[in-house]
Residue, then its C-alpha position, 0 to 999 in steps of 0.5 A: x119991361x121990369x121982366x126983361x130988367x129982372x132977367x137982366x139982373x138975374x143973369x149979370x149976378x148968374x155970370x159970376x155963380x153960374x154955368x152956361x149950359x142946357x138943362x132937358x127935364x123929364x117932361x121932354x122940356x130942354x131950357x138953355x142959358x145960364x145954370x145955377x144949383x140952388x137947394x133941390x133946384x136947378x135955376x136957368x136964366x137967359x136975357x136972350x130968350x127972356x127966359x127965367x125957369x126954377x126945376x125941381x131936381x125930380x124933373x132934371x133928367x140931364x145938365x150938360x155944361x158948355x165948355x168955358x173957352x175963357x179957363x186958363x189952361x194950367x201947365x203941368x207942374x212938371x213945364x218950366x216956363x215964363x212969359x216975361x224973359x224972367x227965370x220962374x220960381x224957384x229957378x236961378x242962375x248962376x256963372x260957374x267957374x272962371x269964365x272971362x265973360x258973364x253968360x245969362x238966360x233968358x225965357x220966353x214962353x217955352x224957349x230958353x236962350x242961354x248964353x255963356x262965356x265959360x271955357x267948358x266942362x270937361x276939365x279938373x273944373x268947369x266954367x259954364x253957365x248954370x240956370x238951377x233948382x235945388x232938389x232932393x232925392x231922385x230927378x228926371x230933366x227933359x229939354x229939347x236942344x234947338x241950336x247952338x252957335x257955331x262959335x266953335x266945334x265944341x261949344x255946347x248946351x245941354x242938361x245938367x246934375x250936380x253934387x255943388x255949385x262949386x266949379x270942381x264939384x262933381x257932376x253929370x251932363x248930355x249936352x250937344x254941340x255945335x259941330x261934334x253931335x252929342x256928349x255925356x260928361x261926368x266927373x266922378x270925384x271932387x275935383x276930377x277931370x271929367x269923362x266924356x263919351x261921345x254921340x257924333x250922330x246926335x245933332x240939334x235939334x234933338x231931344x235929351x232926357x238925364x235921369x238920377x235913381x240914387x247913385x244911378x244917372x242914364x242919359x236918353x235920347x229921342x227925336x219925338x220927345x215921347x219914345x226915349x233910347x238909353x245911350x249911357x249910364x254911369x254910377x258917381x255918388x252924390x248927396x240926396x241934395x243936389x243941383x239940376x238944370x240947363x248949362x251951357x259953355x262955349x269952348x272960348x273965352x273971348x266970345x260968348x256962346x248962344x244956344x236955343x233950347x225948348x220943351x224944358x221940364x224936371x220933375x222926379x218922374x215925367x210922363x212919356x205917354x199922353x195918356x193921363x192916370x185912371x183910378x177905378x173904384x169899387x163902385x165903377x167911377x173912374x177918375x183921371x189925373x196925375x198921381x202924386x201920391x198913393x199910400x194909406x192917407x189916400x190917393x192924392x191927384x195934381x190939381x186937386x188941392x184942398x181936396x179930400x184925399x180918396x181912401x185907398x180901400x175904396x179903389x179897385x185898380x189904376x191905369x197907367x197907360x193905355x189898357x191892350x184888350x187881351x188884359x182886360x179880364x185881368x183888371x176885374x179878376x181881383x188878382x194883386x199886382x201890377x201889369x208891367x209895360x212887357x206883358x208880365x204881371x207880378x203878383x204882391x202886396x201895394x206898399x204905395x206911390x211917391x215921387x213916380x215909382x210904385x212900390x211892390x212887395x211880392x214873394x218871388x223879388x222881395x220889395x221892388x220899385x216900378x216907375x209910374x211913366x214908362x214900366x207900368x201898365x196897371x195896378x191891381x188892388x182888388x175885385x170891383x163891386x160896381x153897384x148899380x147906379x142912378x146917376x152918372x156925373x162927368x167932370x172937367x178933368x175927364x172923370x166918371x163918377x157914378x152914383x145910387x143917388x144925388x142931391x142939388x145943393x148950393x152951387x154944387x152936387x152931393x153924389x151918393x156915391x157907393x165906394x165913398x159916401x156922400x161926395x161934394x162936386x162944385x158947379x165949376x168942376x162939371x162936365x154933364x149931369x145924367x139920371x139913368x131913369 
């Protein structure tokens, strides 16, 4: 009975400082239950199997980790959402222009309804309801248009960028309508009537992407969300500051116009593929994550903060998409340069990654900028090495880390890892554990 107490108590405290999971040891033995790391130790408990079992680190042949159900799924950070109707940080909103009826926004998960009483934005100035985010430099803003009221042929909701709040700033905006298909409106100087061009064919619900590079704005389409069309692009100079978001107006003063509209992300540069990055070491580990940042501070993935950041002279290439087979003696051929999403690859120099775009310096173009999500297949730094490794570690983020070595610590690994050093993974980040011998 005090056996079965003990347990009990081992494995409430083991709910809070362990993992659930199977340990085989090289004896041929295989112990399921909860796994906590002590010092050159592997500690699995189970109340069930009344079972209490301390390995040596030299008899653990393999650590497996049951998949934690109950881990909330982070968005990325470039998803707009919210569960209590409310705008999230740092979003707001506001009237722009004189509209006789106040609109609103409201967001339900990754459903934003939007209602406004503003006349237009076509005109010397708009009148239109603005749900925003300042934002500095270059932006790239996705939503998909569900419905818009028929409260006239021209009310209209859509996606938005502009240089001010002020209802005669300038501005550029896709947006489709209740009865006329699609439009892309931009007014090139304070106080201007606006231009418009116009899509009949576009017609709810559809995707819209706006894209600013500078000066530069191009408007896209797409009935998937992952495979865009460029339908316009228009130069209006604006200030590095400017205002991106969702509007809306209805083509009336005396109603209010309603509009449904989901899948609402900004960010400088959105992924169109589902294929996360991948970095290859020298020492053949791969890791997986979204760039934020690649220069000579290091490589700097979303997700990780307060993590160290990976030396860039420790990395052999990255993958941005989904490598085709007939380049693949291209990645362990050391040759510098990137492999654009056409096939051509362009020898240079990595000057480094921000805000999406790569930046290249070759003989032939001089310094150019490639965009992470949709021109890139692979970067190309140099030959890997990939010595020969004893250890392979799986992490929750779909990495592949190898190592010459590894040692069990307090609730954590320390992988000798050949390309880095001495490299500390929590329990919480592993996947699977496995010796080669």
């Amino acid at each position: 009975m005090k056996w079965k107490l003990l347990v009990f108590w081992l494995c409430s405290l083991a709910s809070a400082l362990a993992r659930q999971g199977a340990v085989e040891t090289r004896d041929g033995k295989i112990y399921e239950g909860a796994i906590r790391f002590l010092p050159g130790s592997v500690l699995v408990v189970s109340s069930a199997r009344d079972l209490m079992v301390r390995i040596p680190t030299t008899n653990v042949m393999e650590l497996t980790f049951h998949k934690d159900e109950e881990a909330a799924l982070l968005p990325e950070p470039w998803e707009v959402t919210a569960e209590d109707g409310n705008l999230p940080a740092p979003w707001k909103k506001e009237d722009i222009g004189n509209g006789k009826m106040r609109g609103n926004a409201e967001f339900i998960g990754s459903v934003v309804r939007l209602y406004s009483g503003g006349r237009s934005v076509h005109e010397a100035e708009d009148a239109c309801h603005f749900v925003y985010k300042p934002i500095t430099g270059d932006s790239e803003i996705v939503t998909r248009v569900l419905q818009v009221q028929r409260a006239g042929a021209r009310a209209r909701a859509g996606i938005m960028m502009r240089e001010g709040l002020e209802a005669n700033a300038k501005h550029v905006s896709f947006a489709l309508t209740a009865g006329e298909g699609g439009q892309f409106t931009w007014r090139d100087q304070a106080g201007a009537v606006a231009q418009t061009s116009a899509r009949p064919d576009l017609v709810a619900p559809y995707y819209i992407k706006l894209r600013r590079d500078g000066d530069t704005f191009t408007g896209f389409k797409s009935g998937n969300g992952r495979t865009w069309t460029v339908l316009y692009q228009v130069s209006v100079p604006m200030h590095p500051n400017i205002y991106v978001g969702l509007a809306a107006s209805g083509f009336g003063e005396e109603f209010v116009s309603r509009a449904m509209l989901d899948n609402f992300k900004e960010a400088p540069s959105i992924p169109v593929t589902a294929c996360v990055p991948t970095v290859e070491l020298l020492s053949g580990s791969t890791l997986a994550g979204r760039i934020v940042a690649l220069n000579d501070s290091g490589l700097f993935l979303s997700g990780s903060p307060g993590r160290d950041p990976i030396p860039q002279r420790s990395i052999a290439n990255v993958l941005f998409q989904w490598l085709p087979s007939r380049f693949s003696s291209l990645l362990n051929s050391g040759k510098k340069g990137v492999l654009l999403t056409n096939g051509e690859f362009v020898e240079g120099d990595f000057k480094g990654i921000e805000n999406g775009k790569l930046i290249l310096s070759s003989v032939l173009f001089g310094i150019k900028f490639y965009r992470m999500d949709d021109e890139l297949i692979a970067l190309v730094l140099q030959k890997p090495s990939k010595a020969k490794n004893l250890v392979e570690v799986r992490t929750t983020d779909g990495s592949a880390w190898t190592g010459t070595g590894m040692e069990i610590a307090d609730n954590e690994i320390v992988l000798k890892e050949s390309a880095l050093g001495k490299h500390s993974i929590p329990i919480y980040d592993l996947a699977g554990v496995r010796w080669n011998q």
